[in-house]
C-alpha positions in Angstrom: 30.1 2.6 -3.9 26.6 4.9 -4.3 27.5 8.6 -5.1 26.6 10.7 -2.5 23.4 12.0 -4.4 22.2 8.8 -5.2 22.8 7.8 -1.2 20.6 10.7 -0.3 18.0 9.8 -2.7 17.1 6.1 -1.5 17.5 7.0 2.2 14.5 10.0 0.7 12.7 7.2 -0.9 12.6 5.3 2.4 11.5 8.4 4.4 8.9 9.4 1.2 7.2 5.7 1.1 7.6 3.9 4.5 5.0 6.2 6.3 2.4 5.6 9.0 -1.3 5.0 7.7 -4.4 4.8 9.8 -6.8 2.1 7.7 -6.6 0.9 3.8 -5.1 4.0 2.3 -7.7 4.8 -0.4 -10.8 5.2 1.9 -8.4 7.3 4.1 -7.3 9.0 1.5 -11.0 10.6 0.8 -11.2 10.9 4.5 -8.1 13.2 4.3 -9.8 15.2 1.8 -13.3 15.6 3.4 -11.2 17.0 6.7 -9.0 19.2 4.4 -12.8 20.2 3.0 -14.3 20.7 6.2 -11.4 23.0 7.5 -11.5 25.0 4.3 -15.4 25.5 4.4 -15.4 25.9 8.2 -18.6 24.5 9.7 -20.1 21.1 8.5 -22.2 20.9 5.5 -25.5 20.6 4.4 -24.2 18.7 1.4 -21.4 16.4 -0.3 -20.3 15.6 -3.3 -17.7 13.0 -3.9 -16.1 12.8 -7.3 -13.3 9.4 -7.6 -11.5 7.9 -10.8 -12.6 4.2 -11.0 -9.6 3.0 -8.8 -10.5 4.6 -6.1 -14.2 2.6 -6.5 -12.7 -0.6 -6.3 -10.4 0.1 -3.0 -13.0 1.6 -1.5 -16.2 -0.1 -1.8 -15.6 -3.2 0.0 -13.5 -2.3 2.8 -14.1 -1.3 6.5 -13.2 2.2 7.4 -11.8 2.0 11.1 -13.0 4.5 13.9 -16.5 4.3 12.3 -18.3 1.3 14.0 -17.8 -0.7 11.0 -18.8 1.2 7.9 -17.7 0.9 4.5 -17.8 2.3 1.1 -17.1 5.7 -0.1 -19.7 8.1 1.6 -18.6 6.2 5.1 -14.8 7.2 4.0 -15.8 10.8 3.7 -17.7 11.2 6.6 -15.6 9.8 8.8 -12.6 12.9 7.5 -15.2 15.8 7.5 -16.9 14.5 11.2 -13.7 14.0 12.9 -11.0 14.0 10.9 -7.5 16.0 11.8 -6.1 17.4 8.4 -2.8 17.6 9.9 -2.1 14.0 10.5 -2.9 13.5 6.6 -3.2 9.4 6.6 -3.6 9.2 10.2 -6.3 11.8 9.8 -8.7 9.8 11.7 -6.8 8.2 14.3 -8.0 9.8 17.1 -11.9 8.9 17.4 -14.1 9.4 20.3 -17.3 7.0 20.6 -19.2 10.5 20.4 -17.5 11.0 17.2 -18.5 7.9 15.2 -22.4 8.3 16.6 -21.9 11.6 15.2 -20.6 10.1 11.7 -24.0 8.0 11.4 -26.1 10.6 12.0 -24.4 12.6 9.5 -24.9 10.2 6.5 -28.3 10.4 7.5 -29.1 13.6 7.6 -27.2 15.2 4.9 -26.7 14.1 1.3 -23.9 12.8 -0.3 -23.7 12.1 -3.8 -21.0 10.1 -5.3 -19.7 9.7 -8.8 -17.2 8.5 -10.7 -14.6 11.7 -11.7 -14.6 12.6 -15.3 -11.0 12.6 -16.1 -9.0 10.0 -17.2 -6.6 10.3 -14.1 -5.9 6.1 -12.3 -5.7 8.3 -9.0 -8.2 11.4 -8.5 -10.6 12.6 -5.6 -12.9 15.3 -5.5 -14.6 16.0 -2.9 -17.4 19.5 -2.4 -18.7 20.6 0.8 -21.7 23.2 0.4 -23.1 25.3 3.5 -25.7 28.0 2.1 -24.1 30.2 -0.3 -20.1 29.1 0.7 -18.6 26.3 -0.7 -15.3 24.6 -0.3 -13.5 22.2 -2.9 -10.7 19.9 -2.6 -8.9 17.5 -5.2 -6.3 14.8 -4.2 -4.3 13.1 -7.5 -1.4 10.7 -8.3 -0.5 9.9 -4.6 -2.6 9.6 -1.4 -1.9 13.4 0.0 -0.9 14.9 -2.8 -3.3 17.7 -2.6 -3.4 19.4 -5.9 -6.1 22.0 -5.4 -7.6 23.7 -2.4 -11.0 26.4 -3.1 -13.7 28.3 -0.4 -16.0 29.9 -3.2 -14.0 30.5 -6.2 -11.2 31.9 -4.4 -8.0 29.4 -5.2 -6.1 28.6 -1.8 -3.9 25.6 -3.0 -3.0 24.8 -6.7 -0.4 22.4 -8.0 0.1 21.0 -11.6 -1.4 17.5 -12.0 1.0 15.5 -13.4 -0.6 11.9 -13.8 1.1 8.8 -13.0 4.1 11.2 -12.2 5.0 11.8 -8.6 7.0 14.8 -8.8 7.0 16.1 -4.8 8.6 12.6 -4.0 12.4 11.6 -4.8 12.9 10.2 -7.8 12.6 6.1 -7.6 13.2 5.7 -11.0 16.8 5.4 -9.7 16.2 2.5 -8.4 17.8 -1.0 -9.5 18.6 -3.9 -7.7 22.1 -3.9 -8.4 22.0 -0.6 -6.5 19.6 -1.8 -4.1 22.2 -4.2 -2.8 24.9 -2.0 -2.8 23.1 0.7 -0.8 21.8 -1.8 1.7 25.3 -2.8 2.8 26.8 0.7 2.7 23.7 2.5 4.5 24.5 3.8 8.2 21.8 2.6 9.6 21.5 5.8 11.9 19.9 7.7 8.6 17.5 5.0 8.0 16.7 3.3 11.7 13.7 5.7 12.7 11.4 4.6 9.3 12.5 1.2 9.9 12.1 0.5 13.1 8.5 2.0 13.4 7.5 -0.1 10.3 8.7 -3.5 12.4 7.2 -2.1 15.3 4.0 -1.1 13.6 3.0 -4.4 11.6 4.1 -6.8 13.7 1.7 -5.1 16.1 -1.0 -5.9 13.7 -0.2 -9.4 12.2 0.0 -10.3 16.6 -3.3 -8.7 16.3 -4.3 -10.2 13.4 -3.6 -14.1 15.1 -5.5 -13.1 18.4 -8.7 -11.6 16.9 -11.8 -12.2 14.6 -11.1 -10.5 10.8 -12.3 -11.1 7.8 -11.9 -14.8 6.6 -8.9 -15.6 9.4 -6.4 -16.6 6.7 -3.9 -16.3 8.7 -5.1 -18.4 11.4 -6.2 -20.8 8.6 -2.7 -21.6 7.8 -1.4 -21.8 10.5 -4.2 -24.6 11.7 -3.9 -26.2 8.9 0.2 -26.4 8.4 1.1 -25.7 11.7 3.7 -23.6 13.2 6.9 -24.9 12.9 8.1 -24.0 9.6 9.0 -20.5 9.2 8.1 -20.3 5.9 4.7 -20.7 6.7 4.9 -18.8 9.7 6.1 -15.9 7.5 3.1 -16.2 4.9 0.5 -16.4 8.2 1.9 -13.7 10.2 2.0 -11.8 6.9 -1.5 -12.6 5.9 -3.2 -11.9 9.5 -1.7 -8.3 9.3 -4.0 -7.8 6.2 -6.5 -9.7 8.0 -7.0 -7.3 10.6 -6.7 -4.0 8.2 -8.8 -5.0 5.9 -11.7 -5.3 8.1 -11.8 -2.7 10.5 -8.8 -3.1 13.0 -7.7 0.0 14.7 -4.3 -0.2 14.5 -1.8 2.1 12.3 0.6 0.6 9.8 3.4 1.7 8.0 2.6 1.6 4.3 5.0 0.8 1.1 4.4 2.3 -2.1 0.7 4.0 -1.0 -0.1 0.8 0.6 -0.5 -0.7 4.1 -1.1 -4.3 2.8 2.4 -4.0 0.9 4.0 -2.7 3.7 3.0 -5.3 5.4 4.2 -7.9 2.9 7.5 -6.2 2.7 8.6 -6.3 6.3 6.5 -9.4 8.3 8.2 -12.2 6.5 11.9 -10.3 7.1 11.0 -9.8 10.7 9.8 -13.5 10.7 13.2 -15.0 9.0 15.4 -12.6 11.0 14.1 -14.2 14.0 14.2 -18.4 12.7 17.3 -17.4 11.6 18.6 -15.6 14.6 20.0 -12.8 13.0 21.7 -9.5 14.2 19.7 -6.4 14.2 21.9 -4.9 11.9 21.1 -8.2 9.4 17.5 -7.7 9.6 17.5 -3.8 8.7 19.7 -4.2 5.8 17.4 -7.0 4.9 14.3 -4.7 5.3 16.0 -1.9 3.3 16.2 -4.8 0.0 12.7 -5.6 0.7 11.3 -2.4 0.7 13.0 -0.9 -2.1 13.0 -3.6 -4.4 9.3 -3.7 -3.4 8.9 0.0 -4.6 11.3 -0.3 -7.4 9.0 -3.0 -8.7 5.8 -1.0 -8.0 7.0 1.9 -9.9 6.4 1.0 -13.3 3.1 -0.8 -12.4 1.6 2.3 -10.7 -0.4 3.0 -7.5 -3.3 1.7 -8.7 -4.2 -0.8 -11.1 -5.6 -4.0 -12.1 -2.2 -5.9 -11.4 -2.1 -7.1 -7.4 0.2 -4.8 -5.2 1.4 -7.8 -3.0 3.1 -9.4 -5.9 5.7 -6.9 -5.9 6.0 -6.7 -2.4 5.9 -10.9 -1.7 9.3 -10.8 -4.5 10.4 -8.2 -3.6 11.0 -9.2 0.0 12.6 -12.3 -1.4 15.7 -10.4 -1.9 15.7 -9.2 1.4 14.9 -13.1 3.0 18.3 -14.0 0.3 19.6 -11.3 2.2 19.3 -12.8 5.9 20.7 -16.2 4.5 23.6 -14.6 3.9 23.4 -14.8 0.0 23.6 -11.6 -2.3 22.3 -9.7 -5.3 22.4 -12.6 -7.8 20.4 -14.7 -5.4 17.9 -11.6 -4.5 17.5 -10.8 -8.3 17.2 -14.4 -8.9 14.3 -15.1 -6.5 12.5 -11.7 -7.6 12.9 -13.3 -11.2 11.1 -16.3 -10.4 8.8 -14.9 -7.9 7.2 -12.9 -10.4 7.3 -15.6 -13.0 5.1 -17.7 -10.7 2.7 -15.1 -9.8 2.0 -11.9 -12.0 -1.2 -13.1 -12.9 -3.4 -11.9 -10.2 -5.5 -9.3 -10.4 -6.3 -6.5 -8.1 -10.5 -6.5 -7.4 -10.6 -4.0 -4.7 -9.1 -3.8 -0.6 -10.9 -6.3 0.8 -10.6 -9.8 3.0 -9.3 -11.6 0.4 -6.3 -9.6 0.1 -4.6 -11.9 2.7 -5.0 -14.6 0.9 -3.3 -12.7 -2.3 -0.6 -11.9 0.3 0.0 -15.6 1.4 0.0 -16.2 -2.4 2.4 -14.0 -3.2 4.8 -13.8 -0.1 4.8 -17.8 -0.7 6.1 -17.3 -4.6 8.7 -15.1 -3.8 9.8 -17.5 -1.0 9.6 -20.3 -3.9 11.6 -18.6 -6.2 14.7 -18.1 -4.3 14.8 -22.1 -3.1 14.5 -22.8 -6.7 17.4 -21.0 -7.5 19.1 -22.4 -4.1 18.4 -25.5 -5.8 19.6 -25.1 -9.3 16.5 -24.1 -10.7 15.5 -20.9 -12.4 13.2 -19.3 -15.2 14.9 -17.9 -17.6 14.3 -15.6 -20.5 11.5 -16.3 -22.8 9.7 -18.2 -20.1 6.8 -16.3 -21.0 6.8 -13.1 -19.8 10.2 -13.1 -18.3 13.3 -11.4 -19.7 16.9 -12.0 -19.5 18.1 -9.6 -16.7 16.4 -8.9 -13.5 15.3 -5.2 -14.4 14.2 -6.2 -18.2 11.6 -8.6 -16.3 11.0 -6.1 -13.9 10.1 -3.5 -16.9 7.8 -6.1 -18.8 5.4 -6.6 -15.7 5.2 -2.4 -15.0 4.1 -3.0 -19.0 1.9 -6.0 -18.1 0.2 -4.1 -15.2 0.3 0.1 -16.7 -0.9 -1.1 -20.7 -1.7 -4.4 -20.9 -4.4 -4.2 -18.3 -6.3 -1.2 -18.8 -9.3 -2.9 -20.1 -8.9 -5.7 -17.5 -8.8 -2.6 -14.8 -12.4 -1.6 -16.2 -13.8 -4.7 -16.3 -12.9 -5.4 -13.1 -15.0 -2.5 -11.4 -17.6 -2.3 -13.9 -18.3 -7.0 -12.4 -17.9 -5.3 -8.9 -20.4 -2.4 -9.1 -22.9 -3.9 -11.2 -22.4 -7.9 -11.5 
């Protein structure tokens, strides 16, 4: 049994990560600064100046920014925040766009200058953003976490200022708690009345936008795509395509809010579509399916953890083994079967790299959500990888250590290569 401290801290964690989000985070991430800008400086400006570590490049550059007719990139991002962007809904900052609003965005990237840049320090997570109007200026910097505003200025004169911790994530509970022994043993105990709200919303949320994904035009379809091409009557594949067509849609430009895991909507989604998916083939209770979404999405972020927000290593990875467990979980099985699957899932498929949000995230999503699937039939089946296959370790939370390694060290220089091919080829 949890001690009462560590029961408060996951049910925290839950509340901390599983939060709604209006678009790929990043982009609305330096929207929530430009409208945090805008209120500060209070009028528009006649000029921008957008300061963003290299990460922030690569998430942004590619994707569509929704409520703005389409736009992408970083000056589109900004725009959209200082133009018509609440402050107070922090990642749903631009929710709530009028038509009037986004004719209003375009005629502000054409009229006033924006320069951006990529931020001096050495921070994986950083945005800057400077509004000028005449002689007043207002400055805003966001590290580490998405609205983690760490400093707030109108012309010299500090308003906000918080200690910049780096990969650090001080204001949130502390996830390095987590383990998937404990995972297991908190997802059974949990009354569900503590955690039902987050939960609950997150189902709600991104099955709305995998429906949305099947029924509309995004992207490259790659969730229509497997379903045309394997069908519909295996839920296995119906997990990976229900999955994938939620990225689908938020990749390029739907509307529609998610709720995000570990700073991102596209691991939310991967954590909780499959487990809806199974739940249903399956014909679970509701209870079952919670419980199961609580394994996912902690062993997601318990995974995540030592990788980072950002890096070169893909974020659906994690999430696809990590919601393994929780699909172990629905069968009926427990934490040697979850740790097993996560084991192997990340065996197959901690290779892939992260090149930006962008439409072929879905596929990285079907990739991953069907390796973590894989891993736990192997082990259904008698099979496993065991220690010394390559990168894997003996134990669950040794392997889970050597791929935050992988991703935080080992692929720094990858990380710049990465955005130095995307910007310039």
């Amino acid at each position: 049994m949890l001690s009462k401290e560590l029961y408060r801290t996951y049910v925290q964690i839950l509340k901390d990560e599983l939060v709604p989000a209006m678009g790929c985070t990043e982009p609305i991430a330096i929207a929530y600064a430009g409208a945090v800008a805008r209120k500060t400086l209070g009028v528009l400006p006649e000029r921008v100046e957008v300061a963003v570590s290299r990460n922030i490049i690569k998430n942004v550059k590619s994707v569509v920014v929704p409520h703005t007719g389409g736009l992408r990139g970083i000056e589109a991002a900004a725009a959209a925040g200082i133009v018509a962007g609440d402050a107070a809904k922090e990642l749903e900052v631009i929710s709530h766009v009028e038509q009037e609003d986004i004719e209003a965005m375009g005629t502000f990237l054409k009229e006033v200058p924006c320069s951006v840049c990529e931020a001096s320090s050495d921070l994986i997570f950083d945005i800057q953003i400077t509004l000028y109007h005449g002689e007043d200026r207002a400055s805003v910097r966001i590290t580490d976490f998405h609205t983690n505003l760490v400093h707030v200025s109108r012309n010299g004169e500090i308003l906000l200022a918080k200690e910049i911790t780096g990969k650090e994530e001080s204001a949130l509970a502390d996830k390095s708690t987590l383990t998937i022994e404990k995972i297991f043993a908190f997802a059974k105990e949990v009354d569900l009345a503590d955690v039902r709200e987050v939960l609950e919303r997150q189902v709600r949320y991104n099955m709305a936008i995998a429906e949305e994904g099947l029924c509309g035009n995004y992207g490259a379809n790659i969730g229509k795509v497997l379903l045309a091409t394997y069908g519909d009557q295996d839920v296995k594949v119906r997990a990976k395509a229900m999955a994938a067509a939620g990225s689908d849609a938020r990749m390029n430009g739907c509307e529609l809010p998610v709720v995000i895991n570990s700073g991102s909507g596209n691991q939310g989604i991967t954590a909780s579509v499959p487990i809806v998916v199974f739940a249903k083939e399956l014909q679970v209770s509701e209870e079952t399916m919670y419980r199961a979404l609580v394994i996912s999405n902690l062993a997601t972020i318990h995974i995540k953890e030592g990788i980072g927000r950002l890096s070169a290593y893909c974020g659906a990875v994690g999430a696809g083994c990590g919601c393994s467990a929780g699909i172990a979980y629905l069968y009926g099985d427990g934490k040697k079967e979850g740790e097993h699957a996560i084991v192997n899932g990340l065996a197959i498929v901690s290779g892939m790299i992260c090149d930006g949000a962008k439409a072929s995230c879905a596929a990285k999503i079907a990739s991953s959500v069907d390796a973590g699937i894989l891993g736990y039939f192997m082990y259904k089946n008698g099979q496993q990888f065991i220690g010394g296959d390559g990168i894997v370790k003996k134990g669950v939370e040794n392997t889970i250590r050597c791929v935050g390694k992988l991703a935080s060290e080992g692929m720094l220089e990858t990380d710049r290569e990465i955005v130095h091919l995307m910007i310039h080829g």
